[in-house]
DRENDO-1510 file (C-alpha; in Angstrom, 1 decimal, always signed):
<recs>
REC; n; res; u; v; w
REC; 1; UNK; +38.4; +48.1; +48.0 .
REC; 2; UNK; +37.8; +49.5; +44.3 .
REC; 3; UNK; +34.1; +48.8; +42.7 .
REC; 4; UNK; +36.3; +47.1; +39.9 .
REC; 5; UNK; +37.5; +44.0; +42.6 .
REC; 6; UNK; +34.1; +44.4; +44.6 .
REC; 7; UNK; +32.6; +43.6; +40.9 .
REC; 8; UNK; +34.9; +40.3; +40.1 .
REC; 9; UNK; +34.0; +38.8; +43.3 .
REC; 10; UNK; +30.3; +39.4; +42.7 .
REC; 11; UNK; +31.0; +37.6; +39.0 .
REC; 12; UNK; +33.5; +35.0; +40.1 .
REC; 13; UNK; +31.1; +34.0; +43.4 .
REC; 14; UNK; +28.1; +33.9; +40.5 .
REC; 15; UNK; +29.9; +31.5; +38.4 .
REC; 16; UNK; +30.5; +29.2; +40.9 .
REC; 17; UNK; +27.1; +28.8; +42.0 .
REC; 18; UNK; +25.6; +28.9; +38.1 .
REC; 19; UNK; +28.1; +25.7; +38.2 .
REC; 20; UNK; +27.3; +24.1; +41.3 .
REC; 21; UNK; +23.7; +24.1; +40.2 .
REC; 22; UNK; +24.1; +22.2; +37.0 .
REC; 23; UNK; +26.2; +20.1; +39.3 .
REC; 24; UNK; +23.0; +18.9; +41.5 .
REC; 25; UNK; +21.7; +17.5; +37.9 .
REC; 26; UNK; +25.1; +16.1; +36.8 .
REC; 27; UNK; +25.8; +13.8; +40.0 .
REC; 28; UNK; +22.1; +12.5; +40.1 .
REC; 29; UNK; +22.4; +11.3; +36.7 .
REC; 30; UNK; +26.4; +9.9; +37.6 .
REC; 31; UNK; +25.0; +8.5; +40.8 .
REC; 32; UNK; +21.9; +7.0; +39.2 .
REC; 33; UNK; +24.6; +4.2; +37.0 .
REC; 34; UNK; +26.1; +2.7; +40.4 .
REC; 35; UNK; +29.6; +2.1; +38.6 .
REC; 36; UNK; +31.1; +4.7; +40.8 .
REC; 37; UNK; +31.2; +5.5; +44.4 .
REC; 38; UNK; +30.4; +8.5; +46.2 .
REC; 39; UNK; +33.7; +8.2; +47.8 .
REC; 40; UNK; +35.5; +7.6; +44.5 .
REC; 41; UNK; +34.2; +10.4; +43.1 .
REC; 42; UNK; +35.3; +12.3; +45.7 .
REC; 43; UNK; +38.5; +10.9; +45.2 .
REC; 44; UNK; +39.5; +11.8; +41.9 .
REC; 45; UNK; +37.9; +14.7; +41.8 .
REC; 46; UNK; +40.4; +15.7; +44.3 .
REC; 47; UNK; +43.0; +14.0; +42.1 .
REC; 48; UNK; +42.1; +15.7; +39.1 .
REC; 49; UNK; +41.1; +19.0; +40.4 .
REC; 50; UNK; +44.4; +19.1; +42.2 .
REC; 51; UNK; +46.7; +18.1; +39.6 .
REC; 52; UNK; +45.4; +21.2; +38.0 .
REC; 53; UNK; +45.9; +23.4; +40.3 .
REC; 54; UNK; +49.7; +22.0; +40.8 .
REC; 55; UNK; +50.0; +22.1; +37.3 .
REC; 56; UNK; +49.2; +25.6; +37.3 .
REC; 57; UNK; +51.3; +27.1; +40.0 .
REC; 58; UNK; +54.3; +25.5; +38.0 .
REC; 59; UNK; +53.7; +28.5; +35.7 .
REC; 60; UNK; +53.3; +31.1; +38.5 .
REC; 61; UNK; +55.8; +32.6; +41.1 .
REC; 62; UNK; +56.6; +30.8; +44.1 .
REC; 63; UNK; +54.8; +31.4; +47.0 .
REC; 64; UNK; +55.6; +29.9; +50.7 .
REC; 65; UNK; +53.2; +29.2; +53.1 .
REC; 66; UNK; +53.7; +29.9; +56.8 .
REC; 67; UNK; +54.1; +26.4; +58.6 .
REC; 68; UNK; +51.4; +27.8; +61.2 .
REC; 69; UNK; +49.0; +27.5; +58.5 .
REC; 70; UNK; +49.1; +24.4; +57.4 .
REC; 71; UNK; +47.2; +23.2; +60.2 .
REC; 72; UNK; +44.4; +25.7; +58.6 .
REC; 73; UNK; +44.4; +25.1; +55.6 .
REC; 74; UNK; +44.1; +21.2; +56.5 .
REC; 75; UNK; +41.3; +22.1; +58.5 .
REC; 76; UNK; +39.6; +24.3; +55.9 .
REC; 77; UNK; +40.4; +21.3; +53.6 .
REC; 78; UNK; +38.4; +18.6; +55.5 .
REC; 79; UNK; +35.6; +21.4; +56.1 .
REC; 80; UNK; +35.4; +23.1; +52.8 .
REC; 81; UNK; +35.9; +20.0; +50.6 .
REC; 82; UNK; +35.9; +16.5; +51.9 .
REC; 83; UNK; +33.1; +17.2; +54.7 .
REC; 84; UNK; +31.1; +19.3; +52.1 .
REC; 85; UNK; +31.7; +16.9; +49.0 .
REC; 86; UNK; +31.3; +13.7; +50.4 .
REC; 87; UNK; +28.1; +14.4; +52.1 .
REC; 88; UNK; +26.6; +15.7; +48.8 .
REC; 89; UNK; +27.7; +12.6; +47.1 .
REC; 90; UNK; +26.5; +10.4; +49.7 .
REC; 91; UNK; +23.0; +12.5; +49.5 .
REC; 92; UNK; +22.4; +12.9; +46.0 .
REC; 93; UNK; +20.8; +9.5; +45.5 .
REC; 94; UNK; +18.2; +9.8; +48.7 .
REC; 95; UNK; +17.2; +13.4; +47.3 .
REC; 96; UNK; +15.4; +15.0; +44.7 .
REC; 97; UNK; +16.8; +17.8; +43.2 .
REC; 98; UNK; +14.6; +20.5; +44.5 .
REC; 99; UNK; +14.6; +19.2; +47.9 .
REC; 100; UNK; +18.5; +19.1; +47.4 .
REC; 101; UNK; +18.2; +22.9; +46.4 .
REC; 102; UNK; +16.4; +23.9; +48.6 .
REC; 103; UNK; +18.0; +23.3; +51.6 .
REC; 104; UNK; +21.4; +24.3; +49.8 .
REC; 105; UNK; +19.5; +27.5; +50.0 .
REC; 106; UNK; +20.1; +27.7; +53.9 .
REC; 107; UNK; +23.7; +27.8; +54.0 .
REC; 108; UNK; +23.5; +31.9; +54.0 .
REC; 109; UNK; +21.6; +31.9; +57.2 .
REC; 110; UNK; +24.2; +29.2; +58.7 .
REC; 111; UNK; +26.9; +32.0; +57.6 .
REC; 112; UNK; +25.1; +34.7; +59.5 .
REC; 113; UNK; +25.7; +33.0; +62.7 .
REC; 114; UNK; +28.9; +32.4; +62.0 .
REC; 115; UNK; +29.8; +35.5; +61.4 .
REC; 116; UNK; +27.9; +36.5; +64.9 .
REC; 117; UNK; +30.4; +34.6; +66.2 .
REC; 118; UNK; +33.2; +35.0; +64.4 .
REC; 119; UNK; +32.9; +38.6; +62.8 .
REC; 120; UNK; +31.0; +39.9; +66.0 .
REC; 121; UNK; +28.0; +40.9; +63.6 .
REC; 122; UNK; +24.9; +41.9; +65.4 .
REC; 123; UNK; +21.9; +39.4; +65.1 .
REC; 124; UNK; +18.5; +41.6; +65.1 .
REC; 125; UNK; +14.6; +41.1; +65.6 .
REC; 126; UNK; +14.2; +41.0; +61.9 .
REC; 127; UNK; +17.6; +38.2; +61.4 .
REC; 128; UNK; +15.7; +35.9; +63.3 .
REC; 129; UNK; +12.6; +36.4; +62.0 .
REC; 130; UNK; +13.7; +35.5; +58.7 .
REC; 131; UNK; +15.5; +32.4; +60.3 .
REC; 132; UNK; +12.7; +31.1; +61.5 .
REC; 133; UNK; +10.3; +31.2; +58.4 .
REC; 134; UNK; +13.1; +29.0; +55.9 .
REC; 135; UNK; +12.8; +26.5; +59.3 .
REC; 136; UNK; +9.8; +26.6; +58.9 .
REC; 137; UNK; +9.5; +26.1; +55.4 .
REC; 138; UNK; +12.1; +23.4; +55.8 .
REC; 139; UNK; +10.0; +21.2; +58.0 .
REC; 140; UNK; +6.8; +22.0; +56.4 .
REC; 141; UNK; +9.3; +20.3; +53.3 .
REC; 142; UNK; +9.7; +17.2; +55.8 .
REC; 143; UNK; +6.5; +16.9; +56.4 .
REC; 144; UNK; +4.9; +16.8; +53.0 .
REC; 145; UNK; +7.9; +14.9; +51.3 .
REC; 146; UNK; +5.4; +13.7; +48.5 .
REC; 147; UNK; +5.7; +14.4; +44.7 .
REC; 148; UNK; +4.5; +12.6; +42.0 .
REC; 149; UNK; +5.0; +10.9; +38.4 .
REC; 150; UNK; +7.2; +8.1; +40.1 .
REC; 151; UNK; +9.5; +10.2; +41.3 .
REC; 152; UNK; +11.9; +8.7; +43.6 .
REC; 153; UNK; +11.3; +10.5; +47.0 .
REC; 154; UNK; +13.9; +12.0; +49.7 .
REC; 155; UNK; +14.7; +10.2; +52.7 .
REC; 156; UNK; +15.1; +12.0; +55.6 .
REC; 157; UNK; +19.0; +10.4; +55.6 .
REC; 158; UNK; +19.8; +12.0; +52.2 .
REC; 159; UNK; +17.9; +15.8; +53.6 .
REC; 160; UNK; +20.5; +15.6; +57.5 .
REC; 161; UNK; +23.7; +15.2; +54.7 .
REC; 162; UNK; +22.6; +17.6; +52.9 .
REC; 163; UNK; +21.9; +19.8; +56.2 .
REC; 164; UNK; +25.4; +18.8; +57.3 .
REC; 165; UNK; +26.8; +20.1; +53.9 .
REC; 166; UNK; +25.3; +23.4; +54.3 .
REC; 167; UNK; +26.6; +24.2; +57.9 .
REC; 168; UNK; +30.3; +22.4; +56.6 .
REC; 169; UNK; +30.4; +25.1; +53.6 .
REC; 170; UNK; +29.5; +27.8; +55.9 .
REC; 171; UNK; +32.0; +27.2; +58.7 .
REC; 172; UNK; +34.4; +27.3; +55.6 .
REC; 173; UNK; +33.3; +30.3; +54.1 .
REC; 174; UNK; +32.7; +31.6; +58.0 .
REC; 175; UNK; +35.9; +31.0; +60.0 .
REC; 176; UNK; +38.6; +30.5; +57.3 .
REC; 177; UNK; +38.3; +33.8; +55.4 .
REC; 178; UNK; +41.6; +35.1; +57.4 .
REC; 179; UNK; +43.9; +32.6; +56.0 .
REC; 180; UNK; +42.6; +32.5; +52.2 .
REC; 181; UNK; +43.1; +35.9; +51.7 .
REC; 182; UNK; +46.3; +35.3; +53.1 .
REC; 183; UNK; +47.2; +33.4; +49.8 .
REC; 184; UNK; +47.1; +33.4; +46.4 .
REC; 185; UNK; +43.8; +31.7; +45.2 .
REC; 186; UNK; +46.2; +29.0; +43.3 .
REC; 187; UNK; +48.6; +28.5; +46.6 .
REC; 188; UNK; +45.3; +28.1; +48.7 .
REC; 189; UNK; +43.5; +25.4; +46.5 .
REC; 190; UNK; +47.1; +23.3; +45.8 .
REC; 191; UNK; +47.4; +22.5; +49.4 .
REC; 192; UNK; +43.5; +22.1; +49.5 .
REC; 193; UNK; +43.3; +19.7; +47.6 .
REC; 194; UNK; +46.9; +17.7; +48.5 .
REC; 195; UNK; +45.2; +17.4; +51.7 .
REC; 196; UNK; +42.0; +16.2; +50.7 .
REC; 197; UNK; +43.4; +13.5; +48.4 .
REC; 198; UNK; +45.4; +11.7; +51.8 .
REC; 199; UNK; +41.9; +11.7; +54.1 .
REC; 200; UNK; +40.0; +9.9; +50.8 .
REC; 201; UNK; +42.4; +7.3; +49.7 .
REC; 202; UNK; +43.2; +5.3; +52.3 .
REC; 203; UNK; +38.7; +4.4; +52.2 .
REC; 204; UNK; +38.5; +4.3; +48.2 .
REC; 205; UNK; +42.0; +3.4; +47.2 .
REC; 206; UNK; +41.3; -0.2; +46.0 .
REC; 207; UNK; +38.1; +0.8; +44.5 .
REC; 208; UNK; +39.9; +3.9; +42.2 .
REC; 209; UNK; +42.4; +1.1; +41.5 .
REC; 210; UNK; +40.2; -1.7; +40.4 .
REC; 211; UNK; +37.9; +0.8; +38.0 .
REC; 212; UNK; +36.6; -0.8; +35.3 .
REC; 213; UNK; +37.1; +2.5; +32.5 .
REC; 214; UNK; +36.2; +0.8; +29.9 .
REC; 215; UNK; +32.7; -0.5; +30.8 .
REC; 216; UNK; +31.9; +3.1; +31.8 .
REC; 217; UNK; +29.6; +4.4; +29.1 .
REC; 218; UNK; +30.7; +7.4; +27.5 .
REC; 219; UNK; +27.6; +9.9; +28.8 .
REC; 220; UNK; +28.9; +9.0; +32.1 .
REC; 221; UNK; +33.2; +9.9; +31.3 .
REC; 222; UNK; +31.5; +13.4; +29.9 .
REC; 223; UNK; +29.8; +13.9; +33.3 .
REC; 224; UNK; +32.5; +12.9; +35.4 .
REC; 225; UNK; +35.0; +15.2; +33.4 .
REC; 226; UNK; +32.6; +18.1; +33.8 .
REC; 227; UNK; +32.1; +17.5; +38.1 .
REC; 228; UNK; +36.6; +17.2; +38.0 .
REC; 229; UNK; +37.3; +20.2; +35.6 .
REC; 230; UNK; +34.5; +22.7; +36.3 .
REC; 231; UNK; +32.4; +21.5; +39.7 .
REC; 232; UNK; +35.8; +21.1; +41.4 .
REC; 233; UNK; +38.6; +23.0; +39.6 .
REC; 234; UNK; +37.0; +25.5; +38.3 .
REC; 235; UNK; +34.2; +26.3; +40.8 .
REC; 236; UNK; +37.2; +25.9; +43.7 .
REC; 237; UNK; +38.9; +28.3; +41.9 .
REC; 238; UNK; +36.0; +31.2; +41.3 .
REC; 239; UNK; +34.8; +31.0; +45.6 .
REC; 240; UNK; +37.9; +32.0; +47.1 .
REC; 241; UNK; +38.7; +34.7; +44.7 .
REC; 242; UNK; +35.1; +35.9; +45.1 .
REC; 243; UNK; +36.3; +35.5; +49.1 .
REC; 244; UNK; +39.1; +38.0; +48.6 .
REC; 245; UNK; +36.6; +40.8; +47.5 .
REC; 246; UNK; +33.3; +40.7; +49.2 .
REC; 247; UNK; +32.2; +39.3; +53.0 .
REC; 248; UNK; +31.0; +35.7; +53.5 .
REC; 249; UNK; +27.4; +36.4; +53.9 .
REC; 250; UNK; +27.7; +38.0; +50.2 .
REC; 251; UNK; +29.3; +34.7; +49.3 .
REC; 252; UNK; +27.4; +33.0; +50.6 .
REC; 253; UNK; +24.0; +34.3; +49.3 .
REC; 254; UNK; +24.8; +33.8; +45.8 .
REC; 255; UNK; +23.5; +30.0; +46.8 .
REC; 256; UNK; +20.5; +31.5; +45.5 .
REC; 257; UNK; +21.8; +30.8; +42.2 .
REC; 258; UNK; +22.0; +27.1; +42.8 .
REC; 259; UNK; +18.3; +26.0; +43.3 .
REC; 260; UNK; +16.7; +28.4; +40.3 .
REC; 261; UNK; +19.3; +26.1; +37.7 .
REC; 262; UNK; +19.3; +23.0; +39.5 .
REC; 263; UNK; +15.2; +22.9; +40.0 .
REC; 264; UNK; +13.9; +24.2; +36.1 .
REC; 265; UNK; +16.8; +21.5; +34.7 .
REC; 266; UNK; +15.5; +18.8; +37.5 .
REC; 267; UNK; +11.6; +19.7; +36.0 .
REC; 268; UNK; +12.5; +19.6; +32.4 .
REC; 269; UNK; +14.5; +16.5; +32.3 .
REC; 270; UNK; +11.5; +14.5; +34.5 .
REC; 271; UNK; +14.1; +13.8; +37.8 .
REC; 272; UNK; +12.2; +16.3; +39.6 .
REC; 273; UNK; +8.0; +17.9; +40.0 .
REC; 274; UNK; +6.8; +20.7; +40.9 .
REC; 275; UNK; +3.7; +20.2; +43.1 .
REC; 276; UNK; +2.4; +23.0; +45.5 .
REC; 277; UNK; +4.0; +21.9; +48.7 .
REC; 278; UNK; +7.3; +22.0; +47.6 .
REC; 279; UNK; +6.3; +25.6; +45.9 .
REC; 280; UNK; +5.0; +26.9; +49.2 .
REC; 281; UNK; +8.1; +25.4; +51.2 .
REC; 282; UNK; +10.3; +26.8; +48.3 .
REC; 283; UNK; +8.6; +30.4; +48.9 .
REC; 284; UNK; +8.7; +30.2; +53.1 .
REC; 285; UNK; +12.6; +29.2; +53.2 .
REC; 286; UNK; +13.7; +32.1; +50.3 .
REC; 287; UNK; +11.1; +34.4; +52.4 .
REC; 288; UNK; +13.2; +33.6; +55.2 .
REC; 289; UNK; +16.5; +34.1; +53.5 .
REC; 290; UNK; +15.5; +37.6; +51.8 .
REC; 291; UNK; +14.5; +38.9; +55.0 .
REC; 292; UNK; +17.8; +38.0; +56.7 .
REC; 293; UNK; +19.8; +39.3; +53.4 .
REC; 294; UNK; +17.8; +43.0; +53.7 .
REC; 295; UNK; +17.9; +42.9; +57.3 .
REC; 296; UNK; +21.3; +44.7; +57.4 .
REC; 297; UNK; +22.7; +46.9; +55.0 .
REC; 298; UNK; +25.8; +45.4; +53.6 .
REC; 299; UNK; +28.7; +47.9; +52.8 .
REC; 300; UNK; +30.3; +45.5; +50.6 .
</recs>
């Protein structure tokens, strides 16, 4: 593969992750006005996000998908979208942004098992090691859920859907690789999303229906324009062409991205503190993480 391709899914993987961190801030403040539902949300992002990517493949040549892989690609649909979406909806109001970032930052060591499995990649002395400091850091996190400044604080509810999140994504990243390289990025994400718009409305249709858009202030439109156009469409776009060009683990590490822009916003706009338990948690799990990242020199 040519350093050129290698280089765009370095980019296209770093976009996504610059986005989903601005995200964290974005739903938090959506989620804080209680005139939509996490389930809604997840509803018509999938509406909007997929009429996009419909729209789009209007304008590009044809491309048929094998009936064998429909079954996949509804699987990677309910893993890599509704699974992972609707817990971090459902776990943005129990969590503080940091906390929230922090144990986003896990999903690369989730991927390295995966890939054990999957990929047959070794798992080494060092590997473990690291895994076992970000645990470590992640329950020292538990332990001293405290911050000040009133705050709201995590509940241990909003930190297992955010754990669930991170193992969802990785199975996605993890097992599914075969069949999104397979297809064009714009093929993939259509069916993606066609999919994930039949398991959400039969729960939210009547609540999509009966919204009330003009009692939605317009700070809140803005915000929910941003998480359907550039969280969904254009982030959903940027992974799996970043999946086409570099490994899973590589994807999967630019997570890293996340936290650092989700936690200075979370600080600077008072949703968040920084107080020296959370630093030292913060320092044990990306410890943990940079260990298992050197721990193998990756070709790609």
């Amino acid at each position: 593969m040519g350093e050129k391709n290698k280089l765009a899914g370095h980019a296209a993987c770093f976009g996504a992750y610059a986005i989903f961190g601005f995200n964290i801030i974005v739903c938090k403040d959506l989620m804080g006005g209680h005139l939509v539902s996490p389930l809604a949300i997840f509803t018509l992002r999938s509406l909007g996000a997929g009429a996009l990517f419909w729209l789009l493949s209007l304008f590009l040549p044809s491309e048929k998908v094998d009936k064998k892989d429909y079954l996949k690609i509804l699987a990677a649909s309910f893993l890599g979208f509704f699974l992972t979406q609707l817990t971090f909806l459902e776990a943005i109001p129990d969590i503080t942004p940091m906390h929230c970032s922090i144990i986003s930052a896990l999903t690369p060591i989730y991927t390295m098992f995966i890939a054990a499995v999957v990929l047959k990649e070794p798992l080494t002395i060092k590997k473990g090691a690291g895994v076992l400091m970000s645990l470590c850091g992640v329950v020292f996190l538990i332990l001293n859920n405290a911050s000040g400044g009133g705050v709201a604080e995590s509940k241990l509810s909003g930190i297992m859907l955010m754990f669930l999140n991170g193992l969802s994504f990785a199975l996605y990243l993890g097992v599914f690789r075969p069949v999104i390289v397979k297809y064009s990025v714009v093929t993939f994400m259509k069916w993606i999303f066609f999919f994930s718009i039949f398991m959400s409305l039969p729960f939210s249709f009547r609540e999509v229906a009966s919204l009330s858009w003009l009692h939605i202030p317009a700070v809140q439109l803005w915000e929910l324009a941003f998480l359907i156009i550039m969280a969904t469409f254009v982030s959903y776009f940027l992974i799996p062409l970043g999946q086409k060009r570099i490994r899973p683990t590589l994807v999967s590490m630019y997570s890293y991205v996340q936290p650092i822009i989700a936690t200075v916003l979370g600080i600077c706009m008072g949703m968040d503190t920084l107080t020296w338990q959370k630093t030292l948690a913060a320092l044990m799990v990306f410890s943990g993480v940079f260990i298992v990242s050197r721990s193998r020199t990756l070709s790609n």
